[in-house]
PDB file of N, CA, C and O in Angstrom:
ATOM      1  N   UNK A   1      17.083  34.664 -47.948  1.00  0.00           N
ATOM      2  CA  UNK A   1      17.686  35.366 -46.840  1.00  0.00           C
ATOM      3  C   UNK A   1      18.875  36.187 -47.306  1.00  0.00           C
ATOM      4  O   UNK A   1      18.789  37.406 -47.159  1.00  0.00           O
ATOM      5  N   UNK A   2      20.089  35.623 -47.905  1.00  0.00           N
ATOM      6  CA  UNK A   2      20.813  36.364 -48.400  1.00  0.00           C
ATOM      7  C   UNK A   2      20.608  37.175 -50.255  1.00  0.00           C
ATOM      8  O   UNK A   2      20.723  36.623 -51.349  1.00  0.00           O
ATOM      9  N   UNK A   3      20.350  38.312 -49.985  1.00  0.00           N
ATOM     10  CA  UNK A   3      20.628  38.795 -51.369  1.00  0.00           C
ATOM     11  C   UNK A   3      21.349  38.392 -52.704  1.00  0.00           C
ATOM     12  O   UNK A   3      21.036  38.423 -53.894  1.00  0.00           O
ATOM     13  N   UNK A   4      22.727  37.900 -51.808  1.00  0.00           N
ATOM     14  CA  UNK A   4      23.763  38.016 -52.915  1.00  0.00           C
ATOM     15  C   UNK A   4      24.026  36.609 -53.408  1.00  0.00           C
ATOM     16  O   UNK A   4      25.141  36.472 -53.911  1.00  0.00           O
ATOM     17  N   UNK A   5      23.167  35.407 -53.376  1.00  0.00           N
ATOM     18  CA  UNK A   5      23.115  34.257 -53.580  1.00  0.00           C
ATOM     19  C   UNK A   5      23.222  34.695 -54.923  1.00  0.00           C
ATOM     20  O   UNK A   5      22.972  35.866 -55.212  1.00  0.00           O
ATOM     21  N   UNK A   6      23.623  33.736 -55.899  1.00  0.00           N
ATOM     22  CA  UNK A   6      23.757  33.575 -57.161  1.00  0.00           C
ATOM     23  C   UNK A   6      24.820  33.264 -57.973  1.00  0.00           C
ATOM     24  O   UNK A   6      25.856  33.182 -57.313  1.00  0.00           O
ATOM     25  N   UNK A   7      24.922  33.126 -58.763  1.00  0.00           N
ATOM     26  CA  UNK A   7      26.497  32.546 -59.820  1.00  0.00           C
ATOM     27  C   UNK A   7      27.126  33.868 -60.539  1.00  0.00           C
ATOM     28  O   UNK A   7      27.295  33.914 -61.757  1.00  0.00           O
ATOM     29  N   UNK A   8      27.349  34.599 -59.934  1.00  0.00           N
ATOM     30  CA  UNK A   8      28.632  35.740 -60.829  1.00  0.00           C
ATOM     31  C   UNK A   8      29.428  35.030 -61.478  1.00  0.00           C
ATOM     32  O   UNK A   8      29.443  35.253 -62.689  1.00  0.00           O
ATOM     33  N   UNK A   9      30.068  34.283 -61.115  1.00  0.00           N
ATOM     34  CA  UNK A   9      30.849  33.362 -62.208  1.00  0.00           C
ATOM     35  C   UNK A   9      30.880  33.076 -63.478  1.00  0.00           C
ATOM     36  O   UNK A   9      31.811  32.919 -64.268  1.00  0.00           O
ATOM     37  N   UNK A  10      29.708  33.027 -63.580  1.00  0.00           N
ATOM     38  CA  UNK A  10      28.843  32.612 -65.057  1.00  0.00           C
ATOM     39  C   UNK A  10      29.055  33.406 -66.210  1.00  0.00           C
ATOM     40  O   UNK A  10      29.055  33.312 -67.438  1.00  0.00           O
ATOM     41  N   UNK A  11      29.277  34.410 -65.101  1.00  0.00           N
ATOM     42  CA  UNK A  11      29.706  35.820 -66.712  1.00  0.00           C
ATOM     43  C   UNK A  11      30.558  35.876 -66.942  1.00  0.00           C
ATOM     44  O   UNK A  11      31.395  35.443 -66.151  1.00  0.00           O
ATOM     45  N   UNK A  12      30.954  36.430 -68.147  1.00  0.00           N
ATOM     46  CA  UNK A  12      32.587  36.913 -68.693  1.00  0.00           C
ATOM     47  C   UNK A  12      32.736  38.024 -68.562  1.00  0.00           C
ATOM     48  O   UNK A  12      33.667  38.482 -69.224  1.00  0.00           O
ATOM     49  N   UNK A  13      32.037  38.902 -67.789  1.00  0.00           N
ATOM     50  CA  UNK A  13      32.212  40.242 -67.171  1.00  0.00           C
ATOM     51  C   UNK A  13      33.564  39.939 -66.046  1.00  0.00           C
ATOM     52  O   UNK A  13      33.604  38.908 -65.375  1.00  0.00           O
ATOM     53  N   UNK A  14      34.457  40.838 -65.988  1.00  0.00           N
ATOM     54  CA  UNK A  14      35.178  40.166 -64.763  1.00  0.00           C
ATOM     55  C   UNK A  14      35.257  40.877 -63.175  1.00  0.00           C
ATOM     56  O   UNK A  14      35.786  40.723 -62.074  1.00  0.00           O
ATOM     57  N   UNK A  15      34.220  41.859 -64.016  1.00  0.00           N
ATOM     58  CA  UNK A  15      33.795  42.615 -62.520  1.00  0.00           C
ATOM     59  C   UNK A  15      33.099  42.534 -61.926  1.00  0.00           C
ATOM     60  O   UNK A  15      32.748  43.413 -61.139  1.00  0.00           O
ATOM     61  N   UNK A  16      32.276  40.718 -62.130  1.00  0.00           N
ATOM     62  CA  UNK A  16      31.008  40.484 -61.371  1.00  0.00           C
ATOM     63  C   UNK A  16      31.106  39.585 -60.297  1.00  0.00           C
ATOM     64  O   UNK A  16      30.126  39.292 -59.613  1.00  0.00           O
ATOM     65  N   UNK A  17      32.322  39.094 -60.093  1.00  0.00           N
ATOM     66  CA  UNK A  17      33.326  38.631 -58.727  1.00  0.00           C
ATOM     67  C   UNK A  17      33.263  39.922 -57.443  1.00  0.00           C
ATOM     68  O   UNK A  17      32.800  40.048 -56.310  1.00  0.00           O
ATOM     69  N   UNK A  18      33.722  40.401 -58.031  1.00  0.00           N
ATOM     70  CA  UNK A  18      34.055  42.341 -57.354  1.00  0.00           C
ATOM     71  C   UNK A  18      32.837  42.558 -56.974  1.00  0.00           C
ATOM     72  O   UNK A  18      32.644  42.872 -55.799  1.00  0.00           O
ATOM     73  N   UNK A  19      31.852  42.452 -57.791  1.00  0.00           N
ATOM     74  CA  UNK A  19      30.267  43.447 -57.747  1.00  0.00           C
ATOM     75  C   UNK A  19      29.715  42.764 -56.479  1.00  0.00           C
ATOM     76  O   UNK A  19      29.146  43.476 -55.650  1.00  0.00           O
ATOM     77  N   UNK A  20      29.893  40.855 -56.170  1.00  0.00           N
ATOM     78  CA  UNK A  20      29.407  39.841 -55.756  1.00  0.00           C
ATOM     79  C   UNK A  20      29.946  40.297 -54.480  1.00  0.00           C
ATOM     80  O   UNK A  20      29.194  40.802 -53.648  1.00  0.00           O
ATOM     81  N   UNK A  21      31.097  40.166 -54.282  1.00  0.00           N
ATOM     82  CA  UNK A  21      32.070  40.731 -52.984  1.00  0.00           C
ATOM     83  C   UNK A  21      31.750  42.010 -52.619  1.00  0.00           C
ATOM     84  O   UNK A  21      31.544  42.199 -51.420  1.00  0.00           O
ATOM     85  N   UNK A  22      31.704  42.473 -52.999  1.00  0.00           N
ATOM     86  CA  UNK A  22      30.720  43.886 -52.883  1.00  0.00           C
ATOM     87  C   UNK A  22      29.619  44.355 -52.300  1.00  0.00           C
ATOM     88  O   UNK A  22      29.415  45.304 -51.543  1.00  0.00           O
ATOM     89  N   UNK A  23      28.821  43.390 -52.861  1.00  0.00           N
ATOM     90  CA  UNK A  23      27.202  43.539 -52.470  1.00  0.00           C
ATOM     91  C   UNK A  23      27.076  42.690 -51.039  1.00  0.00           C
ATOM     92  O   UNK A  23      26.365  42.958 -50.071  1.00  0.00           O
ATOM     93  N   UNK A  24      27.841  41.769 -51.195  1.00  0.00           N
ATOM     94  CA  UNK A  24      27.773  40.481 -50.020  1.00  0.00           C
ATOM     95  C   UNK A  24      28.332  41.524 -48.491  1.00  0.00           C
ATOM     96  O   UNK A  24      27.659  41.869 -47.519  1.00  0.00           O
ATOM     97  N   UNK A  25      29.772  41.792 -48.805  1.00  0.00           N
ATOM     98  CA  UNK A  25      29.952  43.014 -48.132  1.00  0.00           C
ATOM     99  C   UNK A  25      29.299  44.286 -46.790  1.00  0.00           C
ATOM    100  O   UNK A  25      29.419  44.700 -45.637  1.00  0.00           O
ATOM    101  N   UNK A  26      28.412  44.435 -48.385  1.00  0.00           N
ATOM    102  CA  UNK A  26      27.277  45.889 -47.878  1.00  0.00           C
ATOM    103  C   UNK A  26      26.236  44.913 -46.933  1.00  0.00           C
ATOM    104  O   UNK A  26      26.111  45.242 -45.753  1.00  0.00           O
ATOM    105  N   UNK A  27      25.710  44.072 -47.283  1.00  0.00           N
ATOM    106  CA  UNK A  27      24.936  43.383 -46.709  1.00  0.00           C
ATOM    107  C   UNK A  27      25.613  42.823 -45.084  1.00  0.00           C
ATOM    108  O   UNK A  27      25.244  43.338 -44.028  1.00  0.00           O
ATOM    109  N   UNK A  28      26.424  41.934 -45.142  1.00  0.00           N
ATOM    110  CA  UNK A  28      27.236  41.629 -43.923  1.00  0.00           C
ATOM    111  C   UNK A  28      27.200  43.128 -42.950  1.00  0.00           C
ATOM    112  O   UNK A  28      26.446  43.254 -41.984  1.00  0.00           O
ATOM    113  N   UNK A  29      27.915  43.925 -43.298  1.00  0.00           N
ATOM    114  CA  UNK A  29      28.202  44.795 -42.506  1.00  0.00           C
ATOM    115  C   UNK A  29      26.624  45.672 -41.795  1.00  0.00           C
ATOM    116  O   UNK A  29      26.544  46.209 -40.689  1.00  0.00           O
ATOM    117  N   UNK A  30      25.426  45.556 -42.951  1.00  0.00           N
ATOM    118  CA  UNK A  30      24.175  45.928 -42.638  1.00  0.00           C
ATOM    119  C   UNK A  30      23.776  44.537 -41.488  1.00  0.00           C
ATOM    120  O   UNK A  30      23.552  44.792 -40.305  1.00  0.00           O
ATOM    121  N   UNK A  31      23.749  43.681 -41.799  1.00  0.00           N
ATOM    122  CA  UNK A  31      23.546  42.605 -40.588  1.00  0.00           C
ATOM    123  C   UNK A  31      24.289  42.646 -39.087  1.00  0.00           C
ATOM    124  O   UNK A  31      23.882  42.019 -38.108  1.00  0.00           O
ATOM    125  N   UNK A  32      25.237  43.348 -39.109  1.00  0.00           N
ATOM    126  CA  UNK A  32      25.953  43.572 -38.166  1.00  0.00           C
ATOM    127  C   UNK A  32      25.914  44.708 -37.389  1.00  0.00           C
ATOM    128  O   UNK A  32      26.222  44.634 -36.199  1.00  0.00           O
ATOM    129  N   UNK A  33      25.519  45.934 -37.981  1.00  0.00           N
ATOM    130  CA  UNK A  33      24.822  47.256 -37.735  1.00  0.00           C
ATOM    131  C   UNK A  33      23.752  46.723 -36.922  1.00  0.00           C
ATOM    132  O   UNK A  33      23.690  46.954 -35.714  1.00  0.00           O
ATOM    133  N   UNK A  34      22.971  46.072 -37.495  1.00  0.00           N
ATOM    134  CA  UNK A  34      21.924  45.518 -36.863  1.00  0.00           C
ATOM    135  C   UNK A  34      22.115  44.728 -35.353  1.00  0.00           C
ATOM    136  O   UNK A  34      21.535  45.061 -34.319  1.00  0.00           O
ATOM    137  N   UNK A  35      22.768  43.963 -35.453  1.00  0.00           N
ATOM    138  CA  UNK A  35      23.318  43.118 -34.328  1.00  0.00           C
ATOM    139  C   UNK A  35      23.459  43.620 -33.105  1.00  0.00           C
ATOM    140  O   UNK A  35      22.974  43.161 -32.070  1.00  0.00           O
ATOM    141  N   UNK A  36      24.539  45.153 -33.301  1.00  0.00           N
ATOM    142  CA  UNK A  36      25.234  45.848 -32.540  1.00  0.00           C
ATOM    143  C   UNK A  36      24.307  47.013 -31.903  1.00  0.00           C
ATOM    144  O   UNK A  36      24.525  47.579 -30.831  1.00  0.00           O
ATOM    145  N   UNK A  37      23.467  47.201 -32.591  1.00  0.00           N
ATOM    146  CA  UNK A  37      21.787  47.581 -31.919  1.00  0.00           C
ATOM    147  C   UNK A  37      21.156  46.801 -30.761  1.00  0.00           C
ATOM    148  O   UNK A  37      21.025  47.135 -29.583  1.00  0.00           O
ATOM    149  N   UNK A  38      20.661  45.250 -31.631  1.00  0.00           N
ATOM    150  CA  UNK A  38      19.804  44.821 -30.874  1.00  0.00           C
ATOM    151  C   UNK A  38      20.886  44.418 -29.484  1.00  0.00           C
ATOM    152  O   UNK A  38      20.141  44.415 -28.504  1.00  0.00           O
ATOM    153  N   UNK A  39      22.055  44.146 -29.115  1.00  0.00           N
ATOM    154  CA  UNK A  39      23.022  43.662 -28.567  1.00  0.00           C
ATOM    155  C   UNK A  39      22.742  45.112 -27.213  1.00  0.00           C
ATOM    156  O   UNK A  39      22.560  45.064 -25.997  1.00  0.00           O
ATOM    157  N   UNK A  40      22.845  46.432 -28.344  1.00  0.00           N
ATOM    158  CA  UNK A  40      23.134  47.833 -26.949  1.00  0.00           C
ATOM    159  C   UNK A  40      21.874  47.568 -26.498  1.00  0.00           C
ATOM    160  O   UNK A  40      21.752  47.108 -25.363  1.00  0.00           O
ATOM    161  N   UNK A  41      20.928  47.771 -27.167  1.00  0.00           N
ATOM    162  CA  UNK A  41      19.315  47.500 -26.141  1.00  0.00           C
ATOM    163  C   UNK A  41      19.196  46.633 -25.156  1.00  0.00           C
ATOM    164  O   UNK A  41      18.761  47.066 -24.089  1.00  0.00           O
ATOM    165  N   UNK A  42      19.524  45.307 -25.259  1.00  0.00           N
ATOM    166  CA  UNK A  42      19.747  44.202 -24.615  1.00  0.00           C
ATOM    167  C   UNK A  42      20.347  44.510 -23.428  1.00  0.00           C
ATOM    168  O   UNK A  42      19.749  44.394 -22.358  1.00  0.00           O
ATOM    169  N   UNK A  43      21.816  45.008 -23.547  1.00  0.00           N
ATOM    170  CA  UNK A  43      22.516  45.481 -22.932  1.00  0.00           C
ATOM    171  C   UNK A  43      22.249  46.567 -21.598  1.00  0.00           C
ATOM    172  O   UNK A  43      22.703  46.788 -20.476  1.00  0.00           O
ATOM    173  N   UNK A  44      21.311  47.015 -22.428  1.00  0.00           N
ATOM    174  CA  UNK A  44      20.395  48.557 -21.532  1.00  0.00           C
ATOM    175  C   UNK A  44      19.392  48.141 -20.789  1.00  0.00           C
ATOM    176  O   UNK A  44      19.175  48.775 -19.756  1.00  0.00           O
ATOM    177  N   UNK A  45      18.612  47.089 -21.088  1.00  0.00           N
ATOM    178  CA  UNK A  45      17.141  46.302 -19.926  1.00  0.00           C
ATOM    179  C   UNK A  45      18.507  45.646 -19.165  1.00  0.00           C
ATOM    180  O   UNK A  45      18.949  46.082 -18.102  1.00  0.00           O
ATOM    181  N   UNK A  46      18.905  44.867 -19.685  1.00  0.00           N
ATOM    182  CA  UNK A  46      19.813  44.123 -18.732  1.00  0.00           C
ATOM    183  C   UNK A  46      20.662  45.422 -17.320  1.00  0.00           C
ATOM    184  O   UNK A  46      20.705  45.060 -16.144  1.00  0.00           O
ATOM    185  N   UNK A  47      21.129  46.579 -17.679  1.00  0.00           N
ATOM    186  CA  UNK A  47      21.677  47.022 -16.248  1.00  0.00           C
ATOM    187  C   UNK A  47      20.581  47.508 -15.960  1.00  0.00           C
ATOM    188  O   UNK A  47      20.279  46.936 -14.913  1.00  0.00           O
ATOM    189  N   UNK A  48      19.441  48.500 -16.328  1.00  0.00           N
ATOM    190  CA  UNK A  48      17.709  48.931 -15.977  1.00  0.00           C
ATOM    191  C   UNK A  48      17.066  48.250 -14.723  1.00  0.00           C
ATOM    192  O   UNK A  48      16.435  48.685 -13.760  1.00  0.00           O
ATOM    193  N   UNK A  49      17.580  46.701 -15.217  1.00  0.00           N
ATOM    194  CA  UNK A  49      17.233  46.056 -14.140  1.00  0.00           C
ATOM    195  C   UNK A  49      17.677  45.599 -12.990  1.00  0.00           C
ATOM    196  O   UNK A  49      16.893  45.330 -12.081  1.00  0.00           O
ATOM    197  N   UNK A  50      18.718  45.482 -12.898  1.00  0.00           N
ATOM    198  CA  UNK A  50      20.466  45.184 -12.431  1.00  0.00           C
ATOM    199  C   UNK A  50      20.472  46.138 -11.285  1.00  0.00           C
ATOM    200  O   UNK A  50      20.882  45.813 -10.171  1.00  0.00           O
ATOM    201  N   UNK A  51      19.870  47.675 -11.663  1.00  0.00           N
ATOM    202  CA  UNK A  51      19.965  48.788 -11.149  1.00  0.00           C
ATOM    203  C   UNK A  51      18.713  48.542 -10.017  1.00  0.00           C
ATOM    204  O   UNK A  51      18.788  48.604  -8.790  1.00  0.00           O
ATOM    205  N   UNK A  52      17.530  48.240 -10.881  1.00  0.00           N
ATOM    206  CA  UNK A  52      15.994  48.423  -9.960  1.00  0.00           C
ATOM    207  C   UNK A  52      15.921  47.751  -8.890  1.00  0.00           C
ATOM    208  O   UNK A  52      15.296  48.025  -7.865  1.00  0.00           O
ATOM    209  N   UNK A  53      17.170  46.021  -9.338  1.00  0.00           N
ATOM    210  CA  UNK A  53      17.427  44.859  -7.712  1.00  0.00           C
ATOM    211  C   UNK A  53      18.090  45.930  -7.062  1.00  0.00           C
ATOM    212  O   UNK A  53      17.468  46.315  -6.072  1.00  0.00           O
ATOM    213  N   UNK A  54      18.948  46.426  -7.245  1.00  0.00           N
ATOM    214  CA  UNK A  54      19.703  47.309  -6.198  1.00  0.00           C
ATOM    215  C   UNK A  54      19.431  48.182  -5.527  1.00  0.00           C
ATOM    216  O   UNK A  54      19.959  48.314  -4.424  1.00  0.00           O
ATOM    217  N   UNK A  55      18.536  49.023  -5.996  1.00  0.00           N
ATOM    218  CA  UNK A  55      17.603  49.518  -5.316  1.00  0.00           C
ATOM    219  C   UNK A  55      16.948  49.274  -4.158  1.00  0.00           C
ATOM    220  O   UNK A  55      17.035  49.788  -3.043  1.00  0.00           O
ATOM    221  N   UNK A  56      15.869  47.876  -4.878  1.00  0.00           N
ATOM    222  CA  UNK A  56      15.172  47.245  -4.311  1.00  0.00           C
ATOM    223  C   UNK A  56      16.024  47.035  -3.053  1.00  0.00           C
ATOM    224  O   UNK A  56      15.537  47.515  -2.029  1.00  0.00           O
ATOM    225  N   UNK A  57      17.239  46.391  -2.930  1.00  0.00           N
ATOM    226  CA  UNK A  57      17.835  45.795  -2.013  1.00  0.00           C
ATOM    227  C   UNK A  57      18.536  46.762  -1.100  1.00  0.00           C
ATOM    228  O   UNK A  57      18.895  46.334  -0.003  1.00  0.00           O
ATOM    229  N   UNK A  58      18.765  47.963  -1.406  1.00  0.00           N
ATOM    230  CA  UNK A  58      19.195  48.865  -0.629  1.00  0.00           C
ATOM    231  C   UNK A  58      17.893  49.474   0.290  1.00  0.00           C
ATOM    232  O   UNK A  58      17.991  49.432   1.516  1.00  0.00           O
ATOM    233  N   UNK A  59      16.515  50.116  -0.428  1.00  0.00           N
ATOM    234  CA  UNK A  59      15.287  50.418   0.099  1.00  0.00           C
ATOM    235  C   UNK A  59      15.133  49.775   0.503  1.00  0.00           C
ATOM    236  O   UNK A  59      15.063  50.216   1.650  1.00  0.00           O
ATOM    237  N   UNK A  60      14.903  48.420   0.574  1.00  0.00           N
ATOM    238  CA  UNK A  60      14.407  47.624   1.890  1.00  0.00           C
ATOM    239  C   UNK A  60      14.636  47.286   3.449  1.00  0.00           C
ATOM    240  O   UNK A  60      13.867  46.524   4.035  1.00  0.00           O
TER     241      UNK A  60
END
């Protein structure tokens, strides 16, 4: 599930902490992009319908 699973640590590179934080990062913020989508759609059937009772309840 997550990409950025793994041991950066391991290296004696010391920019693979950074790279790790980094990538983890890009990913988080792509999961959240996402979120904030499915959340407005949600958001949008939810008054669609909100609207159609009211309707309903006024036409009748």
């Amino acid at each position: 599930m997550f990409p950025f699973w793994g041991h950066p640590f391991c290296s004696a590179d010391t920019n693979s902490f950074k790279t790790h934080q980094e990538r983890k990062l890009k990913f988080l913020k792509m999961m959240r992009d996402s979120l904030e989508a499915r959340i407005a759609a949600l958001n949008a059937a939810i008054e669609t319908i909100e609207r159609q009772l009211r309707q309903e309840d006024t036409g009748t």
